[in-house]
C-alpha positions, 0 to 999 in steps of 0.5 A: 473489569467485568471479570473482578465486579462480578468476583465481587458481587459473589465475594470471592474478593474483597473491595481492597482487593478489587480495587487494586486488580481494577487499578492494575487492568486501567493502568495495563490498558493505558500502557498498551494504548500508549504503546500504540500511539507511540508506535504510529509516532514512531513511523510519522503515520499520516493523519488526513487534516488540510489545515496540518497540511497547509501548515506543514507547506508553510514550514522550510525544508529544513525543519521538516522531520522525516520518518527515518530521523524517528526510528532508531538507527538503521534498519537491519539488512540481509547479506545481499542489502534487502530489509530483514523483514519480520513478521507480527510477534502474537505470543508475546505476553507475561504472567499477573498475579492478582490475589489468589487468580494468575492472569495471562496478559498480552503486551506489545512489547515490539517495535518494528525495525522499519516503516515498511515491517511497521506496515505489515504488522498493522496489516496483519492485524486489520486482516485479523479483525477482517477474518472476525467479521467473515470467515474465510470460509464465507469469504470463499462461497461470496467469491465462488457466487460471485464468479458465477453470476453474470449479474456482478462485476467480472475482472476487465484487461487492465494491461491492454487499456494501459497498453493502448494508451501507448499511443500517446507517448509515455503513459500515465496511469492517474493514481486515486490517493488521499494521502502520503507518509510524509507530508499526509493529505494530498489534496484539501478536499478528497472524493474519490468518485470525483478524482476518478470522474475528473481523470476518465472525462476530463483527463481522457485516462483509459485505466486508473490505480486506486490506493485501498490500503487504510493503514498508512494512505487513508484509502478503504477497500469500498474505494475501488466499488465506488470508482467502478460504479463511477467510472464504469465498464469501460475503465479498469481498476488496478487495486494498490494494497500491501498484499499479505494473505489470500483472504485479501485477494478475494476482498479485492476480487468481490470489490471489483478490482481488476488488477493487484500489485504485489511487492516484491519486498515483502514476500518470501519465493513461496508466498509470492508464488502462492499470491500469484496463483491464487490471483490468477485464479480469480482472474486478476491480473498481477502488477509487481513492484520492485525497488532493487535488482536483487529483487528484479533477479529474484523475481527472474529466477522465481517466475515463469514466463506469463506469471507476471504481466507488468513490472513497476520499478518503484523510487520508494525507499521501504526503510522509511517510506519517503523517495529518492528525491533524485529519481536515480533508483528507478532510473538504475534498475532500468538501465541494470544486467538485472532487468536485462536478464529478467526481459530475456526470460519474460519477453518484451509483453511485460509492461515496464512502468515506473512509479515515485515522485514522477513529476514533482520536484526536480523529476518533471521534463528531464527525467521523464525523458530519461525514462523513455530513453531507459525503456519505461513505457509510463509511470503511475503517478497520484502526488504528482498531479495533485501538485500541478491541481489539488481540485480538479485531476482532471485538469492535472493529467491535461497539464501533466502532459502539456508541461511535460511534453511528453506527448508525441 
């Protein structure tokens, strides 16, 4: 708009003319703003509103539209079943021809395949405007001051907290999150200072996961300073983010993280690897998420001993986001050859949680023992505590517990 007033005021165009090129760029820049929307529709992206999710409580079962009825067809896949995943198209675009001038217009013209390649895409482009902000070169001075001033916070043993919390039977590590794909907002009211005061005074958690991703949970990356500041020294903080880009690492590091999950999923053997590193460069600890054996065997295969210290077997479907209401994926990746072979090479130090409805539903006394019988040592769990008390979570972990029995 700018470019054709000032073709205007220097008479290059004449009015008819700059009022069509003006009438093209306004109808281009509602097309591409409808093209987003339509996108987030798509993949059912959740907004935080207590009075929707009070009316989305009220509705049956029945009439409840999931994310995978929105997305056409089924997702394509791999020969060994994986989600064919690709990343973001940035050369997209066609040629504008307006009087005498040719512009080059940018279009999103593609539409992602699954909620989980909707995810990345999005995450690429909240990266993207984040490398705007501070380059990484900035970024790495930030890191390197921070890792040597004893004044900023310094990455704490998050594996040995959860471990010590074995003592009590089958572990909960509390998960501070706003939202969910399907259903949106978790709780009417959302602090993230005071869900995570309510876990460690109240709840007795000696370790909490703090969602940070913005794109589909509502959390923010200021979520796990703020939760540090709270809870203090004592309690450390694994950071729950879709993990793409080194640059993100150091984000989590200088926000005071002291362990990152990394999907399995989503990173091809030299990415992860590359992930891998560069986290224990900076001292945080790797938390790995998997929902298939294939990835439990390309996991195997990949690492060596000590490169992963604990292993998260996830009832998450990626295609859609939602969960296997059953349980039964988590619970058959314990009991699989594949994860037999991966405790061979890795030995029994890896710590083997679960994660994905744990306690809601039809998931609660029964299958937590299941669980423990298969060999989990404990699950991180954010829905089902907001479900058993949305105001204090506290309160929540307590009867978590007692209802569960799963106390020894």
């Amino acid at each position: 708009m700018e470019v054709a007033l000032a073709m205007l005021s220097s008479g290059v165009v004449s009015i008819e003319e700059n009022m069509n090129s003006c009438n093209i760029f306004y109808f281009l820049i509602v097309s591409h703003q409808f093209a987003t929307i339509n996108c987030y529709l798509e993949t059912n992206r959740p907004v935080f509103n207590a009075a929707a999710r009070k009316s989305k409580q009220s509705k049956s079962k029945a009439e409840k539209t999931t994310v995978s009825e929105e997305i056409d067809g089924a997702s394509p896949r791999k020969e060994n079943g994986e989600l064919l995943l690709k990343r973001r198209e940035v050369h997209s675009g066609r040629a504008l021809t307006v009087s005498t001038v040719e512009w080059s217009v940018a279009e999103n013209l593609a539409k992602p395949n699954s909620v989980l390649e909707g995810f990345m895409w999005d995450k690429e482009t909240e990266v993207d405007r984040l490398r705007e902000r501070v380059p990484l070169p900035n970024l790495l001075s930030q890191v390197k001051l921070a890792m040597t001033d004893p004044s900023k916070p310094k990455p704490r043993d998050w594996i040995s907290k959860v471990k010590e919390m074995e003592e009590d039977g089958f572990i909960i590590i509390p998960e501070c999150k706003r939202t969910e794909v399907i259903g949106g907002s978790l709780r009417e009211r959302y602090d993230v200072a005071t869900l995570a005061r309510q876990y460690v005074k109240e709840g007795d958690a000696k370790a909490l996961s703090v969602n940070c991703d913005a794109v589909l949970f509502g959390g923010a990356l200021e979520d796990i300073e703020t939760v540090r500041n709270t809870c203090g020294e004592d309690v450390p903080i694994l950071a729950s983010d879709l993990l793409l880009y080194p640059y993100q690492l150091y984000k989590l590091r200088l926000a005071g993280a002291d362990a990152v999950y990394l999907v399995a999923a989503v990173l091809e053997g030299k990415d992860f690897l590359y992930l891998a590193k560069i986290a224990n460069s900076l001292n945080l600890q790797t938390v790995v998420t998997v929902t298939s054996e294939v990835q439990i065997e390309a996991l195997t295969e990949l690492l060596s001993p000590g490169n992963v210290n604990c292993l998260v077997l996830s009832n998450r479907d990626l295609e859609t986001f939602g969960y296997d209401e059953s349980g039964e994926q988590a619970l058959n990746l314990l009991k699989s050859s594949a994860l037999d072979s991966f405790k061979e090479k890795h030995g029994s130090e890896v710590l083997i949680l679960v994660e994905g409805r744990i306690g809601v539903g039809d998931l609660g006394r029964s299958y937590i023992d299941s669980l423990k019988d298969a060999g989990a040592k404990g699950a991180v769990i954010g829905q089902g505590l907001a479900e058993i008390n949305g105001e204090n979570g506290g309160q929540a972990l307590k009867s978590f517990y007692e209802e569960a029995t799963i106390m020894d």
